[in-house]
C-alpha positions in Angstrom: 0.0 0.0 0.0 2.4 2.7 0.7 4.7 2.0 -2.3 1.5 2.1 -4.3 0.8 5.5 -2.5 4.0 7.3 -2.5 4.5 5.9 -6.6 1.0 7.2 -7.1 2.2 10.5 -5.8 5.2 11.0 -7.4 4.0 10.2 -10.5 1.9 13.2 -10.5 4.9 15.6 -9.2 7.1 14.3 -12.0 4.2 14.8 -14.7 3.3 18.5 -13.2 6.9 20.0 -13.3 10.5 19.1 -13.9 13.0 18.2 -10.8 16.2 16.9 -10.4 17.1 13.8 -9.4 18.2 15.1 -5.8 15.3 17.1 -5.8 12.6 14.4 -6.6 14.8 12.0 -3.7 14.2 14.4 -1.1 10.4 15.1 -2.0 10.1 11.2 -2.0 11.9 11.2 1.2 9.4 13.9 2.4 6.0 12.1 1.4 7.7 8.5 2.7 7.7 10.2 6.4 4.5 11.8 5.9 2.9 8.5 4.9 4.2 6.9 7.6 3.6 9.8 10.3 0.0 9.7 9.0 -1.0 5.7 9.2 1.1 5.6 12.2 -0.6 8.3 13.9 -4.1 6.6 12.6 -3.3 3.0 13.8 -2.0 4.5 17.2 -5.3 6.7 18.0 -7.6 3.6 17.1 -5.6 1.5 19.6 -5.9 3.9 22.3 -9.4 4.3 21.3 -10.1 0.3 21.7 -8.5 0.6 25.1 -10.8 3.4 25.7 -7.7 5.5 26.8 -7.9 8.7 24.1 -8.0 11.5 26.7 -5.1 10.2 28.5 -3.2 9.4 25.3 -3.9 13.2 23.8 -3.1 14.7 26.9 0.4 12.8 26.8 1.1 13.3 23.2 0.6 17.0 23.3 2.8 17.5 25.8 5.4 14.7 25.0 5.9 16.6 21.6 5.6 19.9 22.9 9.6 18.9 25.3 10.6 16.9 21.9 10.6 19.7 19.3 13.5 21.2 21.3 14.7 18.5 23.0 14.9 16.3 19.9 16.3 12.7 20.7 16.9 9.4 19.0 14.9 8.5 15.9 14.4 4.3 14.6 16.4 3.6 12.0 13.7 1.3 10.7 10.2 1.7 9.5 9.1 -1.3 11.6 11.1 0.1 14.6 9.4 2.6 14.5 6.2 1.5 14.9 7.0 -1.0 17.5 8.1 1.4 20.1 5.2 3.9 18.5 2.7 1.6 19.4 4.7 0.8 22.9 5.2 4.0 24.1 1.6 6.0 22.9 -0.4 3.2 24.7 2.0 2.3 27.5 2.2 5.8 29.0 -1.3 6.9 28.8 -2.3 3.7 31.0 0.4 4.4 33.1 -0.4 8.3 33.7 -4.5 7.0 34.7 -2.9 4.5 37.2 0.4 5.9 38.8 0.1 8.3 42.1 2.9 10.0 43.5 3.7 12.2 46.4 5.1 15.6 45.6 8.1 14.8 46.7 8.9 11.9 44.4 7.3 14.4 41.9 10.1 16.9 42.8 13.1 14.3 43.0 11.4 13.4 39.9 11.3 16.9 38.2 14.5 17.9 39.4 16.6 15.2 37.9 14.7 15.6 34.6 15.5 19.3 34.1 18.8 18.5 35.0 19.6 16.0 32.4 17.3 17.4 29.8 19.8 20.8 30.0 22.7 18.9 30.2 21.8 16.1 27.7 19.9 18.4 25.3 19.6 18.7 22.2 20.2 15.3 20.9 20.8 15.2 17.5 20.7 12.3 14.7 23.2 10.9 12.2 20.7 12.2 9.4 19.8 15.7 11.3 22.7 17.3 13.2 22.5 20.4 14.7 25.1 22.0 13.3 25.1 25.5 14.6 26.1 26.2 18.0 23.7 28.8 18.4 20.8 26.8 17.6 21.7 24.3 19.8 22.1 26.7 22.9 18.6 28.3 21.9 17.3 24.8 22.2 19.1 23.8 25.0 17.3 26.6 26.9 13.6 26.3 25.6 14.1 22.5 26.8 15.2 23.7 29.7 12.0 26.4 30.5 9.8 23.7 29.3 10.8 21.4 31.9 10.5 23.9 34.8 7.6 24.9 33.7 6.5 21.3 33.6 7.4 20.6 37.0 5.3 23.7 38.6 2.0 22.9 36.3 2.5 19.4 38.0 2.9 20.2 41.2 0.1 22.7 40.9 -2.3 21.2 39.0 -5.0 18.5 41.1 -6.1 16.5 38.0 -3.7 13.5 38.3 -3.9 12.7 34.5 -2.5 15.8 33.2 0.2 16.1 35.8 1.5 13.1 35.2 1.4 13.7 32.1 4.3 16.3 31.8 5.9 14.0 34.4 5.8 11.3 32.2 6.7 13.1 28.7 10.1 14.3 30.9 11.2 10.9 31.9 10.5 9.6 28.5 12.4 12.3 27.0 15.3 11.7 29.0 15.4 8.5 27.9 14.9 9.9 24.6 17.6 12.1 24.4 20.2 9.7 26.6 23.6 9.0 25.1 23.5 5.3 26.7 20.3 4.5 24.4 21.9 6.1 21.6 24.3 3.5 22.7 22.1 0.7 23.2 20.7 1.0 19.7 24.2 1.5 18.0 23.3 5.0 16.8 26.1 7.5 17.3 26.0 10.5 19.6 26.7 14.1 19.0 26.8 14.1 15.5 27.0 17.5 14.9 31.0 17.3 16.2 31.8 15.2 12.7 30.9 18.7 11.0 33.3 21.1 13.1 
């Protein structure tokens, strides 16, 4: 299905105007994430529906990928790798942020350790995407790290233990996330951006 897709698709780019070959690579590049982003995102939601944990899971994923855009982290090198720990971690941590009750001061120990390591640790860069500039990387460095303060006050603050364990949650997956040991444990390499200086 998706190679009939993504042929379908580029068969119409290629017959409205002419590109390069690097240039129709990258747009097939382009539509090949989208594609997956797309069913991915479709088959996830209908899981969590089936399990009759939506709210949960759109509370997490909002603010899972609202610390990932600046925090950034490791990516699967595989399509099917990618939906494995997809499918894992959209399901897994909504259950677990309708179950899990913590004092505040677990949630602080918690919270502190996580803005910690998500300043120190990011962002995390991939072989394919290195952040190259040292500016950029400071600039994210710093939203990560705002983000995750913030985090830690709405938790602490807020009563509704669904939502506050949510940004709990979307830290210490993110840490994970951005960790040099998994980078590591999936034999990705670390700090790519240095190959580049």
């Amino acid at each position: 299905m998706k190679k009939f897709v993504i042929s379908r698709l580029m068969n119409y780019i290629k017959s409205n105007k002419q590109y390069s070959k690097e240039e129709l690579e990258t747009i097939e590049y382009g539509i090949s994430n989208l594609y997956l982003q797309i069913t991915k995102t479709i088959v996830i939601t209908g899981i969590a529906i089936i399990l009759k944990i939506f709210i949960p899971y759109l509370i997490f994923i909002i603010t899972y990928n609202i610390i990932r855009m600046p925090s950034f982290g490791i990516h699967a090198k595989k399509s099917w790798q990618c939906w494995v720990s997809s499918i894992i971690i959209f399901n897994v941590f909504p259950y677990l942020i309708t179950v899990v009750n913590l004092n505040e001061y677990i949630k602080v120990i918690l919270f502190t350790t996580a803005t910690l390591y998500l300043t120190y640790y990011s962002p995390a860069d991939t072989e394919k995407r290195p952040i190259i500039s040292a500016r950029r990387r400071k600039m994210y460095k710093c939203v990560s790290c705002i983000i995750s303060i913030i985090y830690s006050f709405l938790c602490l603050y807020i009563k509704d233990q669904v939502v506050a364990n949510a940004f709990l949650f979307s830290l210490i997956l993110q840490c994970f996330i951005v960790s040099p040991f998994t980078y590591k444990l999936f034999g990705q390499p670390y700090n790519n951006y240095k190959n580049y200086l």
